[in-house]
N, C-alpha and C positions, 0 to 999 in steps of 0.2 A: 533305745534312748531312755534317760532313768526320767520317770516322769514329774519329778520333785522337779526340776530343771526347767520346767515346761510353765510362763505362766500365758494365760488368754484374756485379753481385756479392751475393753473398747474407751473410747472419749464420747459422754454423750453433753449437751449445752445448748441453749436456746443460739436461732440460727448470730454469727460474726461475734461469739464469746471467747474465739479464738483456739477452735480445736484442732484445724490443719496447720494453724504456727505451731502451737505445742508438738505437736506430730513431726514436724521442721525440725524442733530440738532435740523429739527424743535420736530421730535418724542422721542427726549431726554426732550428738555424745556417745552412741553407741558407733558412729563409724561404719555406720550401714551406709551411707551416699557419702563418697570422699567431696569434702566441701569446695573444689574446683567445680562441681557437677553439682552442690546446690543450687535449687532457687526457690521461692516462695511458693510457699500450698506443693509441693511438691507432692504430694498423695493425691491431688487432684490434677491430674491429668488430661481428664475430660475439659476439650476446649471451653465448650457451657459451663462448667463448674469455675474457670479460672476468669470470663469474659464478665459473670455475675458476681465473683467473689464470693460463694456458699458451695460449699460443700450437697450435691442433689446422687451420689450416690457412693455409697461404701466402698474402703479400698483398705483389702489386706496387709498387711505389711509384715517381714519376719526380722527382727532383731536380735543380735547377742552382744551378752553384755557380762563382764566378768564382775562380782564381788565376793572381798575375803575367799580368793583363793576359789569360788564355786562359779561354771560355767550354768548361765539362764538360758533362753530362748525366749524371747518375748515376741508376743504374737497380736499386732494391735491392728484393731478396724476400725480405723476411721468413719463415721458417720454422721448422715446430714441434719440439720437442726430445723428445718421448714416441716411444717404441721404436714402440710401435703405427701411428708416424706418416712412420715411416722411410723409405715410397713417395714422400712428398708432396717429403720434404727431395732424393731424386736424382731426379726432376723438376725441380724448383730447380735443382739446381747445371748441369743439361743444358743450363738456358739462360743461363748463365754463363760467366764466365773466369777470376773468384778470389772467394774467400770469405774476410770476417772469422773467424776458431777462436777463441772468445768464450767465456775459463774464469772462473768466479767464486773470486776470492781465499782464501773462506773455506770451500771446496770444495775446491778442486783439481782435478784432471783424475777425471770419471767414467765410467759407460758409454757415456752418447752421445756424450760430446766424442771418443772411440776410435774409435766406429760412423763419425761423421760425419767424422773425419779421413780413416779410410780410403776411403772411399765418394770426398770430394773426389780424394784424390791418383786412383784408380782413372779418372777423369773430368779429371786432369792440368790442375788449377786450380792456379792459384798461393793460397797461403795466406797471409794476415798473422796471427802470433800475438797477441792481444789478453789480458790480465788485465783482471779489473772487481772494482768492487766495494773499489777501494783505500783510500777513506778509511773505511771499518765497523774499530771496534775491533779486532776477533777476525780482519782479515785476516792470511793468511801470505801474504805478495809473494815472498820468498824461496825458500818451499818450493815454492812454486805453480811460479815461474819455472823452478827446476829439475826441477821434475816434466815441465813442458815443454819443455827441451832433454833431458832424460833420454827418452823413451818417445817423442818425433817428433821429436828430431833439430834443433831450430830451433837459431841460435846469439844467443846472450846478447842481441847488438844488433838484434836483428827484433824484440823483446817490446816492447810498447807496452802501458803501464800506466793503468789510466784509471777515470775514475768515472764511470759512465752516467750515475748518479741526480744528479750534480751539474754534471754536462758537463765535468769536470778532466779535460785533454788531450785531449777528443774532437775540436777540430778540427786537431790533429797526425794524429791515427788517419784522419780526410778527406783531408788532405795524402796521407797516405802511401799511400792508395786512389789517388788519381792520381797518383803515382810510380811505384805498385811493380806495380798492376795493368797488362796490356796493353789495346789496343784490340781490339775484335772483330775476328773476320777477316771475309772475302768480300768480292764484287766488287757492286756497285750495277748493273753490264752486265750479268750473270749473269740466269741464269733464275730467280724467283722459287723461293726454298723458305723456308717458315714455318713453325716448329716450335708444334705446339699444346701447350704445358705446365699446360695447364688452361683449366676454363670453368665457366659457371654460367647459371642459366636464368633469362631475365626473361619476367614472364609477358604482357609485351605487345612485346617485341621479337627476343623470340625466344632463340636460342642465344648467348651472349656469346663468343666465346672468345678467351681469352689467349693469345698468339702471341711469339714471340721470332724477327725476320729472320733469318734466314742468309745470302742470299741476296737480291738484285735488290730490289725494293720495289712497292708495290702501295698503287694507289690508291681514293678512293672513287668508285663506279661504277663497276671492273670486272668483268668477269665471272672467277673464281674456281673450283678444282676441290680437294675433299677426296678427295685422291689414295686413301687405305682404302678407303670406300666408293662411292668414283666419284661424287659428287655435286657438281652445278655448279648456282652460287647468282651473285647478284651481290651485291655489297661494298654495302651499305645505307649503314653506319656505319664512322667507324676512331676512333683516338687513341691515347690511353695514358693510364694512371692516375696521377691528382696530387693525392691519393690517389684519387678518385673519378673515374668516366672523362670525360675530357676531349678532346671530337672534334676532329680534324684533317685535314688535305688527304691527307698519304699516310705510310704507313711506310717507314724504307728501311732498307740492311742496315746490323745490329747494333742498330736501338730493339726494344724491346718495348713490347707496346701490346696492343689487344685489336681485331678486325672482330668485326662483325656484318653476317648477310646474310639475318637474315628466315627462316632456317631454324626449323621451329616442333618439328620431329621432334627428341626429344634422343637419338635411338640412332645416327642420320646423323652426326655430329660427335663423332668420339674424342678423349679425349686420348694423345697421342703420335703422334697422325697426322699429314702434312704437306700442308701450303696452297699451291697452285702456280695460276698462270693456266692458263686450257684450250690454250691454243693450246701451252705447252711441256708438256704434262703424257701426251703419248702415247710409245708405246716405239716403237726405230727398232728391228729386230729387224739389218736388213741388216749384216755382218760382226760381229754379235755383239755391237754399242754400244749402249749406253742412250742415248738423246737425253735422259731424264731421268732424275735419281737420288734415290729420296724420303731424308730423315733416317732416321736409326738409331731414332727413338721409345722407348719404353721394355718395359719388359717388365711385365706386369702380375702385379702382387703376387695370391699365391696366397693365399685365405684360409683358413685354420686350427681358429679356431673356430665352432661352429654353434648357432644357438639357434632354438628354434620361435617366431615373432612372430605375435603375434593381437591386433586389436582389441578394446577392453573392451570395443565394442558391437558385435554382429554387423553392425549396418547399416552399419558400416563399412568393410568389407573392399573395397570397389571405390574406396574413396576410398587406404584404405592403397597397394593394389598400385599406383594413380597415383605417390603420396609415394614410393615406394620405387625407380620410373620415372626420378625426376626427381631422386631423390639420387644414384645413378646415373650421372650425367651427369660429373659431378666427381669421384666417388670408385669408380673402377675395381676397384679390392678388394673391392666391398660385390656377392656373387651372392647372386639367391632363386630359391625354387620353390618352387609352391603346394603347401600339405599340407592335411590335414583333424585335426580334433583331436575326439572323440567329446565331451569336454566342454567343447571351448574355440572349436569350430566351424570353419569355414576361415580358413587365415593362412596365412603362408610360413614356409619352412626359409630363416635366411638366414644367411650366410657371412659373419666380421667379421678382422679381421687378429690381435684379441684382445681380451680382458675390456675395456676402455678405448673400442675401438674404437665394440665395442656400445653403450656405455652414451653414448658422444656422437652414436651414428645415434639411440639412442632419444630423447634431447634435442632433437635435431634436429627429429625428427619431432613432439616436442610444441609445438618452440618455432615452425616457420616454417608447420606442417600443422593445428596445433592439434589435433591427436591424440593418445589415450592408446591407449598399447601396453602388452602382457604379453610379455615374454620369458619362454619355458620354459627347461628344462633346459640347459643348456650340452654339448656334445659335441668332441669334436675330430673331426677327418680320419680314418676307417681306411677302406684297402683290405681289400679281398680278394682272395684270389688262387682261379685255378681247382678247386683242392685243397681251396678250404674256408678256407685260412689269413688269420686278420687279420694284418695288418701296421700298426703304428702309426709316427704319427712321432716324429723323435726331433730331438734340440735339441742345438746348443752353448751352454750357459748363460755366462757371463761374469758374475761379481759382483765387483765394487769396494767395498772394505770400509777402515776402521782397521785396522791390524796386531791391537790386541787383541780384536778382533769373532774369526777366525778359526775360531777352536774352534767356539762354537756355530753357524756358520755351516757348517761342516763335516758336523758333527750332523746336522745340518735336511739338507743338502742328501743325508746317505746314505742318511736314513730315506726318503726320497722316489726311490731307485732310481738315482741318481744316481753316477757313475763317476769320478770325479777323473782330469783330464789331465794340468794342470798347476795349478804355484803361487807366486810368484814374489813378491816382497817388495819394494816401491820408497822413495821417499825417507819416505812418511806413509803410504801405504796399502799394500793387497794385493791383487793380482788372484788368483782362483782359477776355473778352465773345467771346467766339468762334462760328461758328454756324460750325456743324461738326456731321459725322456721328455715329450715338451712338452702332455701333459693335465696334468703337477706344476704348469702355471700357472693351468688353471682351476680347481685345486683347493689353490689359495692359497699355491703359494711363497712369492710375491710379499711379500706380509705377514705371515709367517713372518718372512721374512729380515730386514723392515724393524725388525721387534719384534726380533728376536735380536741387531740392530745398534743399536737404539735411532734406527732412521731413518737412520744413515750409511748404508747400501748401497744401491749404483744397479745395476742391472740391464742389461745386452743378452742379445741373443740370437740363430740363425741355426738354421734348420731343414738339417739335415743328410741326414737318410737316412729310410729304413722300417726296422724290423725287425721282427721276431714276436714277437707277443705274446699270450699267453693270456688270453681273455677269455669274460664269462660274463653271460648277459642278465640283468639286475636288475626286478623289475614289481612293482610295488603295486598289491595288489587291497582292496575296500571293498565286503564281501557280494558276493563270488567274481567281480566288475566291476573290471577291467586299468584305470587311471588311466595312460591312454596318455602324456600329457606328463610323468611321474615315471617311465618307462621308458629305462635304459642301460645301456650297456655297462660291466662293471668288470671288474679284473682277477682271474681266480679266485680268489686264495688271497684275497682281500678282499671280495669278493661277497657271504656270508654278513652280514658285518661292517656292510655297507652297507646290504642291507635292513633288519636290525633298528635301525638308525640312523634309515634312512627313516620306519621301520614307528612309531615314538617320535617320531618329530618331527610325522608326521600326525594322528598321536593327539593330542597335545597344541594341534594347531593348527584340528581340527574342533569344530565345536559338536555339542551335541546335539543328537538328534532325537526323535522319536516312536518311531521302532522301534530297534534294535540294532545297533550299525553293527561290524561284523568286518574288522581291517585284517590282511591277510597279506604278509609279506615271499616271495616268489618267487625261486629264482633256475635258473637252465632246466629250469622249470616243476615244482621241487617246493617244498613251502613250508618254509620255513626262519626264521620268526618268524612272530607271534601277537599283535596286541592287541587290544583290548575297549574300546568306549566305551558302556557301558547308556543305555537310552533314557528320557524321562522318565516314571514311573511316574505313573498317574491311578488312584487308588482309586474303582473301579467302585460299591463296598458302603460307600460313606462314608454315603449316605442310606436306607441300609437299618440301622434298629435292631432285627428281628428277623426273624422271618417262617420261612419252609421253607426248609431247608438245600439243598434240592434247585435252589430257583430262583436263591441265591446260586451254587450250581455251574454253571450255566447261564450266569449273566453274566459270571464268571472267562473258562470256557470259550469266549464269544463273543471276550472280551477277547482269549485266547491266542490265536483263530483270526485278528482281526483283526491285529493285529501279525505273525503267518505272513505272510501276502498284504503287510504296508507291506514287508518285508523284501524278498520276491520281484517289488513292483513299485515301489515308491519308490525313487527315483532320487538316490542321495548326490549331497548338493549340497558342491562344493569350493570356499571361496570364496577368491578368488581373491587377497587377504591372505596365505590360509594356504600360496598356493603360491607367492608373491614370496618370505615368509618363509625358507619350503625353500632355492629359488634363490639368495636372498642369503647365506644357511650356505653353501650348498656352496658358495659360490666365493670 
């Protein structure tokens, strides 16, 4: 296949800028989904992706499309616009060579379109500047456009104006993808190398995975080596996605596509690793030459937040750690490790990118495992050092606001520990960069700001450093019994503040019981609040209308002794409402 023919490019856009419409038009005008069988966001697929309206994970697509007489192939990925998902997008762009910058008219440029500009240039795509959204009353084309030669630099005539939802000018925006983009590079004589930019697991064919040539090309029935883990398989299946995979004789350099080779194991097959035949896949040591070079792959995103996950049934727990196996596969970012929880029983500690993150692995897990999870407490990352010292991490926040948001946004972010860098004022909005501590997002910046902006402000952000930070163990006890998953770290001078928060929200969220249930705030290990929830009261002497005062003191007495004993052996039941409850406060 002549490679000229070939081009590769993503949609990147801060998240509902409208890049799965656009995606709509291109797969209506090119006649890739005959329009009896459209529907909306048709690239997302994913039930979560379509129940939220955001795009939360990449989706290939292959397109032909004829002009002046030359057959294209256009090869577009889809990807999602939420900060939390920011791994999947340079993934993306690695297996590319230009991207749509896809700003919504009635928005303007916000945090991701900045994230995602940079990330592109950094990866040396060429860019087409795209405005959407032109025909909505309330667009500004004008201020938009200038926001866009102001802040990256484009010049007037590269802006290409267009209406997803209506398809006005989208097949100029095509044209100009096969003008302005290049063809892939590499050689088809060259030795195979396949960049894996994702995969997913079918459960009767094995490991799928999405590949982008660089290199040589490779057929069905060869024999094949996953250069990471040393593993040689042969080529079962190939193709590429239209949008659904569609098998083929061979790949060659510059399509994307996806093999299969019957591998069943999902820890054998990374993504970011490289796909090469066995016979070029050994090192020449002799004068210091590689006979082979794998790809650069990516770096795998560190995860940040941490929550304790536990099955509502215990009899679940060997089905959960499978599910968490196999999500895994795909999303690099997501670590576990097994915990115990005294009232919630065994689950895992698992690592998310952020609050978002989580909440669509939990989804996940309900929607494709049929599982129901409890996430406990939320934590961030701290070290410690040999001394004893925690060290937290810390963030460069970026907020994008209206110029008149400012003030309150200011507020919010000092109350929250938060240092002002800078602050700069553009054609309609303002940026302001904080350096600040990145537990302020589990404990709800985030919608803080949206409220204080009335929904204008977009968010990024970028883990910068450790620093030190003082902190102080927080424990809720229920009749002198540590409620292990209401246990964390705070910072001292808010410690106090935190248990009697705690200590008042569990009170209000426990039932009663038979005996008396005593909730204490802790914070390293002296108690520092107090509540009370009495127990329900049964009048022993209700059927006694007179008799010996002696024998009514006897049955009190029994009364009092039994209640001693419920206290010191009944076991506070937490139901497990009351601790979602908690969780969804604090975050």
């Amino acid at each position: 296949m002549d490679q000229v023919c070939i081009r590769n490019f993503a949609i990147i856009a801060h998240v509902d800028h409208g890049k799965s419409t656009l995606a709509d038009r291109f797969l209506e005008i090119t006649n890739t989904i005959q329009k009896d069988k459209m529907q909306e966001q048709f690239l997302d697929q994913n039930p979560i992706s379509r129940r939220r309206g955001i795009t939360i994970k990449l989706a290939p697509v292959r397109m032909k499309y004829i002009l002046n007489s030359e057959s294209y192939i256009l090869n577009l990925i889809d990807t999602p616009g939420h900060v939390d998902f920011s791994y999947e997008v340079s993934r993306t762009l690695a297996a590319c060579e230009g991207a749509i910058l896809l700003v919504d008219a009635t928005q303007g440029i916000q945090a991701q379109t900045v994230a995602h500009f940079r990330e592109a240039k950094k990866q040396n795509l060429i860019l087409i500047p795209v405005v959407n959204k032109i025909d909505l009353p309330n667009a500004q084309i004008e201020t938009t456009s200038k926001e866009l030669i102001e802040t990256f630099g484009f010049n007037s005539s590269e802006i290409i104006y267009i209406s997803a939802k209506t398809g006005k000018n989208v097949d100029k925006l095509l044209k100009s993808i096969l003008e302005k983009l290049p063809a892939p590079k590499g050689g088809e004589g060259k030795t195979l190398r396949g960049l894996i930019f994702d995969a997913v697991y079918d459960e009767f064919r094995g490991v799928v995975a999405y590949v982008r040539i660089v290199d040589g090309q490779v057929k069905k029935g060869e024999e094949v080596k996953f250069y990471q883990n040393n593993i040689e398989s042969e080529v079962t299946d190939l193709g590429y996605f239209s949008p659904h995979l569609v098998s083929s004789i061979e790949l060659t350099t510059g399509e994307i596509g996806y093999i299969i080779t019957g591998i069943k194991d999902i820890r054998k097959i990374r993504v970011g690793d490289t796909i090469t035949q066995i016979q070029n896949s050994k090192f020449k040591i002799q004068n210091s030459e590689k006979e082979f070079e794998p790809l650069p792959g990516y770096k795998i995103p560190k995860p940040m937040v941490f929550f304790g996950v536990y099955p509502k049934s215990t009899s679940d727990f060997i089905y959960l750690k499978d599910s968490l196996a196999k999500i895994t596969l795909n999303d690099t970012a997501l670590t576990y490790t097994e915990e115990y929880s005294s009232y919630l029983g065994s689950g895992f500690r698992v690592g998310f990118l952020g609050l978002l993150h989580a909440q669509i692995i939990k989804e996940r897990i309900k929607q494709e495992f049929n599982l129901e999870i409890l996430l406990a407490m939320p934590q961030v990352l701290y070290e410690k050092k040999e001394d004893g010292t925690m060290l937290e991490p810390y963030m460069t926040l970026i907020v994008y606001a209206p110029k008149k948001y400012v003030g309150p946004i200011m507020n919010i972010c000092q109350t929250r520990k938060g240092n002002l860098l800078d602050l700069s004022y553009h054609e309609s909005y303002a940026v302001l960069s904080y350096d600040m501590p990145y537990s302020m997002f589990i404990r709800g910046i985030s919608s803080d700001l949206k409220s204080a902006s009335a929904g204008f402000a977009s968010l990024d952000y970028e883990v910068t450093s450790y620093k030190e930070a003082i902190l102080a163990k927080v424990e809720i006890k229920v009749n002198d019994v540590a409620i292990d998953v209401l246990s964390e770290l705070a910072y001292k001078d808010e410690a106090i503040d935190e248990a009697r928060k705690k200590a008042e929200r569990l009170r209000s969220s426990l039932p009663r019981q038979q005996f008396r249930q005593i909730i204490q705030g802790v914070v390293e290990g002296d108690i520092v609040t107090r509540e009370e929830i009495p127990p329900f009261r049964k009048d022993v002497l209700a059927k006694m209308s007179g008799g010996d005062r002696r024998r009514k003191d006897k049955l009190l007495e029994a009364q009092r002794k039994g209640k001693s004993r419920m206290i010191q052996q009944g076991k506070v039941l937490i139901p497990q409402e009351a601790l979602l409850s908690m969780i969804e406060e604090n975050n």
